[in-house]
C-alpha positions in Angstrom: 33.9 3.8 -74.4 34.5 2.3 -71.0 33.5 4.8 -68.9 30.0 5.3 -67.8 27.8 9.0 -68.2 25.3 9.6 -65.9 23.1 12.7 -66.0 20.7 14.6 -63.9 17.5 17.0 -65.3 14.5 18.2 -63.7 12.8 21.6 -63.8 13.9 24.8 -61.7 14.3 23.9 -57.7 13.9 20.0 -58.4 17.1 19.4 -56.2 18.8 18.4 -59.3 22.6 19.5 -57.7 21.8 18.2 -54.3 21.0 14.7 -55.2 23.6 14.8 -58.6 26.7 15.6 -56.2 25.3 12.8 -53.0 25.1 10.1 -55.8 29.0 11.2 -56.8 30.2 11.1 -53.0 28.0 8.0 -52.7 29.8 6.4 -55.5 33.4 7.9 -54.6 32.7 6.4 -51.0 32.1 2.6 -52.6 35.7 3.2 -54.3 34.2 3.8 -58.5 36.6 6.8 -60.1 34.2 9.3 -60.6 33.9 12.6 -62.3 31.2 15.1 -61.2 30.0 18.2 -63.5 27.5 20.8 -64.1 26.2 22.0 -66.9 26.4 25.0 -69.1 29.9 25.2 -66.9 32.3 22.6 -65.9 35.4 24.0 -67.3 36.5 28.0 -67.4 35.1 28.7 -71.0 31.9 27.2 -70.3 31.8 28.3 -67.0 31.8 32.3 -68.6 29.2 31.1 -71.0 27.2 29.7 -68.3 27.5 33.6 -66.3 26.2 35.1 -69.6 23.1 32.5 -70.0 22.1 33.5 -66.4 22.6 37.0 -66.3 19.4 38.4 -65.5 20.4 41.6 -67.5 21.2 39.7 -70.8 18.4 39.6 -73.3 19.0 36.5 -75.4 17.1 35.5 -78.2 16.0 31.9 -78.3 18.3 30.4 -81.3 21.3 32.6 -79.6 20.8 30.9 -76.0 20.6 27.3 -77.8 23.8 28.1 -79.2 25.2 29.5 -76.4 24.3 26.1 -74.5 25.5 24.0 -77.4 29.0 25.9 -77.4 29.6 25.4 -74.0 28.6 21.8 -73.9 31.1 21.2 -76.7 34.0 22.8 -74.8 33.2 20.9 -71.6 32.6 17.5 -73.6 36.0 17.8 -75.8 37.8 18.5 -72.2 36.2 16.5 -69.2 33.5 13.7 -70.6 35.1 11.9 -73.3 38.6 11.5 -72.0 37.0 10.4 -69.0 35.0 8.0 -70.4 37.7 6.5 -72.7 39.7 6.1 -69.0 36.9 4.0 -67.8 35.4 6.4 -65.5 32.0 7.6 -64.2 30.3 10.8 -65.2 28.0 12.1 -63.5 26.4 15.9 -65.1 24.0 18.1 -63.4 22.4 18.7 -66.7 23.1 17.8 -70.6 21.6 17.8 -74.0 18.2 17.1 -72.5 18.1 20.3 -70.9 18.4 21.9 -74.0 15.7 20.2 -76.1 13.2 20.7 -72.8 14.2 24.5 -71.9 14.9 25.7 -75.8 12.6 23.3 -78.0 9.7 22.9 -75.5 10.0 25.8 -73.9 11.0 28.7 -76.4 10.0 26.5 -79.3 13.0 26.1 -81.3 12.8 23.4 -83.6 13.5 20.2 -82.0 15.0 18.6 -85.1 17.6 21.1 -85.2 18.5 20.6 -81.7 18.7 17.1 -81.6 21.3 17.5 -84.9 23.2 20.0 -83.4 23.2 18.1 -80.5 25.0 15.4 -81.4 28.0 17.2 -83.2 28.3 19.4 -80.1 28.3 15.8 -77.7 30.5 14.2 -80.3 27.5 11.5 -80.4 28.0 10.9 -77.0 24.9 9.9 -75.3 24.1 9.2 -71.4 23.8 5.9 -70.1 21.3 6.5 -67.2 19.2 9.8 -66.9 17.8 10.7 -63.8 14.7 12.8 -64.0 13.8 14.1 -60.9 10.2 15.3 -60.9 8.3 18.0 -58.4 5.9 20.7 -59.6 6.8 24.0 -60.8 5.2 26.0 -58.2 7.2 24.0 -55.5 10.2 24.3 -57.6 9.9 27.8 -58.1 9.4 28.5 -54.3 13.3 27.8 -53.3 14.1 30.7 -55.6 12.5 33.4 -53.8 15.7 35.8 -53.1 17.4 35.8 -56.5 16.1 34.2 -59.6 18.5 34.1 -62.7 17.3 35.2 -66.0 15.4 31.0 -66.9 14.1 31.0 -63.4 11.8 34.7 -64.1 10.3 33.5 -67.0 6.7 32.4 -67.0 5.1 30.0 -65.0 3.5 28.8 -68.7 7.4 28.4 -69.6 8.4 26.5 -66.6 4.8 24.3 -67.5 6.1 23.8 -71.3 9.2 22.5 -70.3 8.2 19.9 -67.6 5.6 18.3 -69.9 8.7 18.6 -72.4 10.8 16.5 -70.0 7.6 13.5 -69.6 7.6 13.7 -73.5 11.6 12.9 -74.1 11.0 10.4 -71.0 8.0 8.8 -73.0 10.1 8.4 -75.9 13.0 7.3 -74.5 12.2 5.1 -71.0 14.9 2.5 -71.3 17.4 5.7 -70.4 15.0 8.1 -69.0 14.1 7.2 -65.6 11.4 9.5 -63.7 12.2 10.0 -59.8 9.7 11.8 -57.7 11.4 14.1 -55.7 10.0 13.3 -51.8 10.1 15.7 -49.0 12.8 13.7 -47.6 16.2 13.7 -49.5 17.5 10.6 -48.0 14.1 8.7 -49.9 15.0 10.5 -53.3 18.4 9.5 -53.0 17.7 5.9 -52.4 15.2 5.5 -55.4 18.3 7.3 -57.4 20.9 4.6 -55.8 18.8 1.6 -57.1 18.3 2.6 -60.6 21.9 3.3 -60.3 22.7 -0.1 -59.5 20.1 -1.7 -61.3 21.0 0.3 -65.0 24.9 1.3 -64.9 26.9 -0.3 -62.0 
């Protein structure tokens, strides 16, 4: 493929979507055909799968809400991601397949193996080139969701624990893609270290 896929991840209030969308109008700015998404959602199916996941009313066992994710990442990538990386575009997703493995395997404890298969039918094999991992503890996280937390955000403190030491161990096994960012106080610092991986790894 020509294009290039870029993807954001990061536990709950990391400023995943903030930084995700300034890299996209960053890029757009310099004059690079970009595509920016979010994930479970992205395109109306997955978007309705995404409001079910969510739901704080829904009570979803853990193999159902992998599936869930899984079925609305295969919609989104058979629509959006690989056409535009066959026209040489950039992706950038706020969220993918990592998500899954860190918020299902890690943190529910579904079997990682199984993910990782169903994983690539569901991305078609498709793989990002650069991930950003932007890193802040959980109770700061967790802080910018005071007024209304969706059904992954209630969970556990222990959960939200499981799945960032989930994200260091897919960043330990994978560092030539995985690239930690620590999230500063400051937006404009985060966004920098983000712009020169960018530049150093897919541009």
């Amino acid at each position: 493929m020509k294009g290039r896929f870029i993807t954001f991840e990061g536990s709950e209030g990391c400023g995943k979507s903030t930084q995700s969308r300034l890299l996209y109008q960053f890029l757009k700015r310099k004059g690079y055909n970009v595509v920016y998404l979010r994930e479970p959602g992205g395109v109306r199916i997955s978007e309705k799968i995404r409001k079910i996941l969510l739901d704080p009313d829904n009570h979803i066992a853990p193999l159902c809400e992998t599936l869930l994710y899984m079925a609305a990442r295969a919609q989104v990538v058979h629509d959006v991601i690989k056409p535009a990386l066959f026209k040489g575009r950039i992706v950038i997703c706020d969220r993918f397949l990592d998500s899954t493995l860190a918020y299902q395997g890690f943190g529910l404890g579904v079997d990682i193996n199984f993910i990782r298969r169903l994983g690539s039918f569901a991305t078609e094999r498709i793989k990002p080139d650069l991930t950003i991992f932007l890193d802040l503890p959980i109770k700061k996280g967790l802080r910018h969701r005071v007024l209304f937390k969706d059904r992954i955000e209630k969970r556990s403190y222990q959960y939200h624990l499981r799945v960032r030491k989930g994200y260091f161990k897919l960043g330990r096994l994978e560092p030539k893609r995985i690239k930690i960012v620590r999230v500063d106080a400051d937006m404009r610092q985060t966004q920098a270290k983000i712009r020169e991986l960018v530049e150093k790894h897919v541009l």
